[in-house]
C-alpha positions in Angstrom: 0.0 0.0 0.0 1.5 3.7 -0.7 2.7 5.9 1.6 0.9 8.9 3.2 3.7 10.9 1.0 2.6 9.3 -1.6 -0.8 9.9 -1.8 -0.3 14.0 -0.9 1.8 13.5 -4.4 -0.9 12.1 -5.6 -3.7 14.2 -4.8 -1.6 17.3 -6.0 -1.1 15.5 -9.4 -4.7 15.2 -9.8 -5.8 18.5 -8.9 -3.6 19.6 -11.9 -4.4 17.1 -14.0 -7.1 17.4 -17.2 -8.2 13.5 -17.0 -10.3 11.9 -14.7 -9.1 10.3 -11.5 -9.8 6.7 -12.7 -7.3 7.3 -15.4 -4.5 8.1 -13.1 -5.9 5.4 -11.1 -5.3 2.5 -14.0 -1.8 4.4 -14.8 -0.6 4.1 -11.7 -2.2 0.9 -10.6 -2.5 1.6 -6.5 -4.9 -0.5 -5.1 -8.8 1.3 -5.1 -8.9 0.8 -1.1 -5.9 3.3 -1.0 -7.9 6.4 -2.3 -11.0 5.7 0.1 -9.0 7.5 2.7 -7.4 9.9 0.3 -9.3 13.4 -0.1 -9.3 15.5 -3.3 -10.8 18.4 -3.7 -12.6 20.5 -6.6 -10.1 22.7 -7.9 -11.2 26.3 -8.1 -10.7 29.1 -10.9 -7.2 31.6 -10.4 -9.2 35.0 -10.3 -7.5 37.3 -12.5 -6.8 40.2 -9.7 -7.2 40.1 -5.9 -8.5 43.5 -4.3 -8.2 44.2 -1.0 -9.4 47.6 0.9 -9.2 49.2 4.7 -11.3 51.8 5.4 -14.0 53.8 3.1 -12.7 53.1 -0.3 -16.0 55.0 -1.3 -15.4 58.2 0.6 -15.1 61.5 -0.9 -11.5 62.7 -1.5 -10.7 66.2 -1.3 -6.2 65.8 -1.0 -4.3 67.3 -4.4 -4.7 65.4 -7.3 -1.7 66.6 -8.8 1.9 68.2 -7.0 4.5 70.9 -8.1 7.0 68.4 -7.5 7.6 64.9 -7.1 8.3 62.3 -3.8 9.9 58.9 -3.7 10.2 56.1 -1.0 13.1 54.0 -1.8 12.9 51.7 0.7 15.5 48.6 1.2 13.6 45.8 2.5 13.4 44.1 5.7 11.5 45.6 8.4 9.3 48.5 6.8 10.1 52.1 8.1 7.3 53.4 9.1 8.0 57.0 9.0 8.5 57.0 5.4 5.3 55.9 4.7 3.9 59.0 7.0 6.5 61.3 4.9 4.5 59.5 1.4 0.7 60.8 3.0 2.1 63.8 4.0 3.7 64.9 0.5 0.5 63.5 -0.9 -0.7 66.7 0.8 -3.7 64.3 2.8 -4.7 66.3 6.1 -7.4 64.5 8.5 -10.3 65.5 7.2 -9.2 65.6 3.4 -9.1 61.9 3.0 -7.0 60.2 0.8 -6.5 56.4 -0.9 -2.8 54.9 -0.4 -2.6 51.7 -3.0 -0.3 49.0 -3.0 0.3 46.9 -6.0 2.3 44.0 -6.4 2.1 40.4 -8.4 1.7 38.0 -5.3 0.7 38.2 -2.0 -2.2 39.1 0.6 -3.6 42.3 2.2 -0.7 42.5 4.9 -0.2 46.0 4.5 -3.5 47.6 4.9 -4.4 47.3 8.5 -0.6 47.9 9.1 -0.2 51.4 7.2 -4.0 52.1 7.9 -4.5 51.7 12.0 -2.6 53.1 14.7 -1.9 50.3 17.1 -2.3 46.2 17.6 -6.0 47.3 18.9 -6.8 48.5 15.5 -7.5 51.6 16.2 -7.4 55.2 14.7 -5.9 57.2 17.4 -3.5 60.2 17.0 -1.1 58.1 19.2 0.4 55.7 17.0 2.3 52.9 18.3 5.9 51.7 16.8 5.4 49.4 14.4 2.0 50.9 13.1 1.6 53.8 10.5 -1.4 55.4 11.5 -2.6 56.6 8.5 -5.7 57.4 9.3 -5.5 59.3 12.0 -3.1 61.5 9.4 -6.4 61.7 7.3 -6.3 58.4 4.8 -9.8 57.4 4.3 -8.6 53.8 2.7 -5.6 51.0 1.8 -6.1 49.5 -1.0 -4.6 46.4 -2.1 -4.1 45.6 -5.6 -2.4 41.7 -6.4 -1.8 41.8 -10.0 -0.5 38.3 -10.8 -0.6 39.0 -15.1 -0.5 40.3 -18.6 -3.7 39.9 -18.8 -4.4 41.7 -14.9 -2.4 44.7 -16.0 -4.4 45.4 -18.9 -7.8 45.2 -16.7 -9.8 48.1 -16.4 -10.9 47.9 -12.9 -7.7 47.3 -11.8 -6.5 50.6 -13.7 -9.4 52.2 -12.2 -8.4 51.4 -8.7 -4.7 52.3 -9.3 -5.7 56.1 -11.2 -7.4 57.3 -8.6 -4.5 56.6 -5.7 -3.1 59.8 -4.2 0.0 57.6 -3.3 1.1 54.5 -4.5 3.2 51.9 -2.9 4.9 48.4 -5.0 5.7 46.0 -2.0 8.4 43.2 -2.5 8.5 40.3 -3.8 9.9 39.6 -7.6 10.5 42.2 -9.9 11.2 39.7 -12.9 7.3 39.3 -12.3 6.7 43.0 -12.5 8.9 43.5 -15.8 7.4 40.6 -17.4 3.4 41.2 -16.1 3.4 45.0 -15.9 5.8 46.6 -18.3 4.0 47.1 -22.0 0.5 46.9 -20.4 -2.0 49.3 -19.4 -0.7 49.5 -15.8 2.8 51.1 -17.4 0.9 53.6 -18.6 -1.2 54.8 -15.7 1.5 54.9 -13.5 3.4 57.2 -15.6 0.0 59.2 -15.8 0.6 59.4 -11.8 3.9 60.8 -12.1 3.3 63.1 -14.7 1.2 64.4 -11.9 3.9 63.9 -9.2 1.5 61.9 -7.3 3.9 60.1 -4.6 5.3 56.9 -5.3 7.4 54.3 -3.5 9.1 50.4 -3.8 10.8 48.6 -1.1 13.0 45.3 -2.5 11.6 44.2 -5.5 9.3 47.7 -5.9 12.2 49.7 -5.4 14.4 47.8 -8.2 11.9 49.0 -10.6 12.3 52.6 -9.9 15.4 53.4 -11.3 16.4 54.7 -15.2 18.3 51.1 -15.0 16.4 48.2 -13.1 18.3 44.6 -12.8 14.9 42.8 -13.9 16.4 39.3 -12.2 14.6 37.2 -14.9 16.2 34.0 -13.5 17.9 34.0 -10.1 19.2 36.6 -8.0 22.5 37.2 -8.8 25.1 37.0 -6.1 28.3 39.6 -5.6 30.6 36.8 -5.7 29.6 35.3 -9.4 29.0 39.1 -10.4 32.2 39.8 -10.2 33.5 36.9 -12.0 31.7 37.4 -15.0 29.4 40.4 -15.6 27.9 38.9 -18.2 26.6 36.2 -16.4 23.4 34.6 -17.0 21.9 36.2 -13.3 22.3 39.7 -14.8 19.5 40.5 -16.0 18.4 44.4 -16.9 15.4 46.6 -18.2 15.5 48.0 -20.6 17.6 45.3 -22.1 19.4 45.8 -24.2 20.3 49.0 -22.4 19.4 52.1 -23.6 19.0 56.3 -22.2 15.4 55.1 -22.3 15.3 53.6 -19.4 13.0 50.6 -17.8 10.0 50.1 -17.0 8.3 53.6 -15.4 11.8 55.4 -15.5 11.1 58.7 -13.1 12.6 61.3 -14.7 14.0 62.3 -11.3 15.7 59.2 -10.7 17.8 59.4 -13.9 21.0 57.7 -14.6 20.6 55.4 -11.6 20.3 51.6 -10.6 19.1 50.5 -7.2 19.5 47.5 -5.2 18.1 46.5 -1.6 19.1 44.4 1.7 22.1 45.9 0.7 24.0 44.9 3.9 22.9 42.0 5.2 23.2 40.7 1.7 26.5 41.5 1.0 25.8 43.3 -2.4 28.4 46.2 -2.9 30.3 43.8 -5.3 27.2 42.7 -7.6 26.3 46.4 -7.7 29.4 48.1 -8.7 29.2 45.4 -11.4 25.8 46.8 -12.3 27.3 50.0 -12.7 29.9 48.8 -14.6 27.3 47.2 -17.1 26.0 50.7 -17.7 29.2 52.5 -18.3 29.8 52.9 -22.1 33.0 51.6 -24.0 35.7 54.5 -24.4 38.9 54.7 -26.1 41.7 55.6 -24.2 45.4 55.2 -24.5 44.6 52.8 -27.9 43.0 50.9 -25.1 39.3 50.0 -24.9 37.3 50.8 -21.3 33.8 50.3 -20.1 31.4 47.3 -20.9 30.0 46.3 -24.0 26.4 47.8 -24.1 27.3 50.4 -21.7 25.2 53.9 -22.3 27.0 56.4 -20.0 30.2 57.7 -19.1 32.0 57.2 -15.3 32.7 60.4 -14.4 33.5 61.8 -10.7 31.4 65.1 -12.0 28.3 65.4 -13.8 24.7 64.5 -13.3 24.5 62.0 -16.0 26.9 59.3 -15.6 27.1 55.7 -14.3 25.4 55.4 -10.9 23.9 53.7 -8.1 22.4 53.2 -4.8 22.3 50.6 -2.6 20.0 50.7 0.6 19.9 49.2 3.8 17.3 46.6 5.6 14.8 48.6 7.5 16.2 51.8 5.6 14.3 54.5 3.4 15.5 57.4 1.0 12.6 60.1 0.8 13.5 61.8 -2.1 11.7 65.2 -3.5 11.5 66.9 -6.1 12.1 71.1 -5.4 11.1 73.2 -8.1 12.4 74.1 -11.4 16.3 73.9 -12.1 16.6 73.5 -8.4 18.3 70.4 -7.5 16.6 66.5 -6.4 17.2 65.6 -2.7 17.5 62.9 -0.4 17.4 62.0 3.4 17.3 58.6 5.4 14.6 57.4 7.4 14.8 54.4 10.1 12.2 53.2 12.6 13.2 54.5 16.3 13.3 51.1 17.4 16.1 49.7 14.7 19.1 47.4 15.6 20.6 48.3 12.1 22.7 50.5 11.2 20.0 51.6 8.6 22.8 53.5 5.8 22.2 54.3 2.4 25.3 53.7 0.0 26.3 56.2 -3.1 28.2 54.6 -5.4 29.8 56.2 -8.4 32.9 54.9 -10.8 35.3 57.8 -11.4 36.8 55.9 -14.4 35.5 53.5 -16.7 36.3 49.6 -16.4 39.7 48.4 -17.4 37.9 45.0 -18.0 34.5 44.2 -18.6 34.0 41.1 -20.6 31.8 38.0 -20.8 33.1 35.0 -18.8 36.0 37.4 -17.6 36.5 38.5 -13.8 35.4 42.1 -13.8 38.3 44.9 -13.5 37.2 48.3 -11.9 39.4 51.1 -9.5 38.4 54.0 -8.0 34.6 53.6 -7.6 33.3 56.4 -4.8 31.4 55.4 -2.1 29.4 58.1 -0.2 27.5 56.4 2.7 24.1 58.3 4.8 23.7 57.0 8.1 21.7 59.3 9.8 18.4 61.3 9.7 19.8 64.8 9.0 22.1 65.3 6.6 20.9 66.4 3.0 21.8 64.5 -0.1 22.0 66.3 -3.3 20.8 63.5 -5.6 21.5 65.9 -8.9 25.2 67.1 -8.0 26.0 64.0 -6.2 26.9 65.9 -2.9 26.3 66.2 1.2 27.9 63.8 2.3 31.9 63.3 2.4 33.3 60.8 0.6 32.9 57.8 2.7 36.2 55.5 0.5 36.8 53.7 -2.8 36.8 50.6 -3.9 38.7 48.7 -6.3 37.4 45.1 -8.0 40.7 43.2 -9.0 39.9 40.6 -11.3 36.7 40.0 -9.7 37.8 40.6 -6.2 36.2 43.6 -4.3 38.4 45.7 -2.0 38.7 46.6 0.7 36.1 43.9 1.9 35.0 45.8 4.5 33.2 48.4 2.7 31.0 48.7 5.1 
């Protein structure tokens, strides 16, 4: 007789499986008495979208529709920082009283973040005091959290999920795999209304996979997640994976114009990933001829430079760590500060990285060769980043990667 193993196997096999049961039955040829004590169960349809709301997603919303200038969480996975979502309703301009709707979108998941950005305390309730660990938004005047799962093509393109998503006076994209968001979101309908919400400055943020997304440059990780170690090996390996690919000034996916000329990446130190992005940024830097020499990667579309606005760069961010970037008017330049939760064990930095020169090797199936890359590291809530000039904080060291080596190793 088969084992209880077995016949969980078994019952998943058939719940995928076109036939009926008395054909896997005869092909298997497991005595009849075996499936008396199995169960099996109907299965039941994959709904196109999952909606999810908190509050009165019905209520009259007088906040701004539209901003002067724009606001970005870049958030580095882990723990969530609360205040940055508090900084996202109060750029949204939502007062108590003026309502407001705060959606989330990603590709998989549940409705975790609604009572957790929406309430004020394990209670559930809407007081001014607001617990650590709770956002309170509706004591700050949000009169919903909406959820949007959009698990397709085909869920992008829907109208009611469109719908929900227009009318958001923030948005959020939550974690989880951004090869999912490239390959369900980007070219469908959802591309195109949340560009309509930036063109309105209407505040956006992405923490892990949501913040790869937000950059000029995103690494799209199509496959697996590629490590620092085999990055710097070969930069060309099959892990790297970018949008737009192949690159171009274009830019990926939703491309804020504020956020030009930069790649992120997340869980930046307890990941270990200041080698696999220094190789990203090498990726983007453009070939040059120097010296009869050739530097910079193959497919590269901007210079390293330790001056200008529009060269090769990056950021990586911390667990439990946000960058609130704004927008400030009209040839005035983009900012940044770093935001923590109160309660943090982590050191909670942001990491600026910049090549000052171009890569002395960059080739397929060839360890990576790259000196002088800056490093500019935030770790506290009050400096000022200038995001355009690359300035406010002192340079923090360089690194070099030696045939595929990063040093120092301690770049933290």
């Amino acid at each position: 007789m088969p084992s209880s193993t077995f016949l969980q196997c078994f019952a998943r096999l058939c719940r995928r499986a076109a036939g009926p049961a008395a054909v896997a039955l005869a092909s298997w040829n497991v005595a009849p008495q075996a499936f008396a004590q199995a169960t099996f169960e109907v299965a039941k349809p994959i709904p196109l979208y999952s909606y999810y709301a908190q509050g009165n997603f019905n209520a009259v919303v007088k906040a701004p529709t539209s901003h002067p200038t724009p606001s970005f969480v870049l958030m580095g996975g882990g723990p969530d920082v609360d205040p940055a979502f508090r900084w996202l309703i109060q750029r949204a301009g939502i007062t108590p009283g003026s309502g407001g709707r705060f959606v989330i979108i990603q590709a998989s998941g549940t409705d975790a973040y609604n009572p957790y950005i929406f309430y004020s305390d394990e209670a559930l309730s809407t007081s001014a005091k607001v617990t650590d660990q709770w956002v309170g938004g509706a004591s700050l005047g949000l009169s919903s959290v909406e959820t949007v799962v959009i698990p397709s093509v085909k869920a992008a393109n829907n109208a009611a999920v469109n719908a929900i998503v227009a009318r958001a006076n923030v948005v959020f994209i939550a974690g989880g795999d951004q090869g999912q968001y490239i390959r369900f979101w980007k070219g469908a309908a959802l591309e195109q209304t949340l560009k309509n919400l930036m063109q309105r400055n209407v505040p956006i943020g992405g923490t892990s996979a949501g913040l790869a997304v937000l950059g000029q440059f995103d690494y799209s990780a199509l496959y697996h997640s590629a490590t620092s170690e085999l990055a710097m090996l070969d930069p060309f390996y099959r892990d790297i994976t970018f949008d737009p690919s192949p690159l171009s000034l274009s830019g990926g996916f939703i491309a804020p114009p504020a956020l030009e000329s930069l790649i992120f990446d997340s869980h930046f130190d307890s990941r270990d990933r200041m080698g696999r992005l220094v190789t990203f940024i090498s990726r983007i830097v453009a070939p040059v001829s120097m010296s009869g020499s050739i530097f910079g990667c193959n497919g590269g579309v901007l210079p390293a430079s330790s001056s200008g606005n529009r060269t090769a760069r990056g950021i990586g961010i911390g667990v439990e760590t946000a960058l609130l970037v704004q927008g400030n008017g009209e040839g005035r330049p983009v900012t940044a500060t770093r935001a923590t939760n109160p309660s943090t064990t982590t050191e909670s930095a942001v990491y600026f990285v910049r090549p000052s020169i171009a890569p002395s090797v960059c080739e397929a199936q060839t360890p990576l060769s790259v000196s002088t890359v800056e490093v500019r590291k935030l770790a506290n809530s009050e400096s000022v980043f200038n995001l355009t000039e690359w300035t406010g904080v002192p340079l923090y060291k360089y690194v070099d990667v030696n045939a595929g080596q990063l040093s120092p190793a301690d770049w933290y």
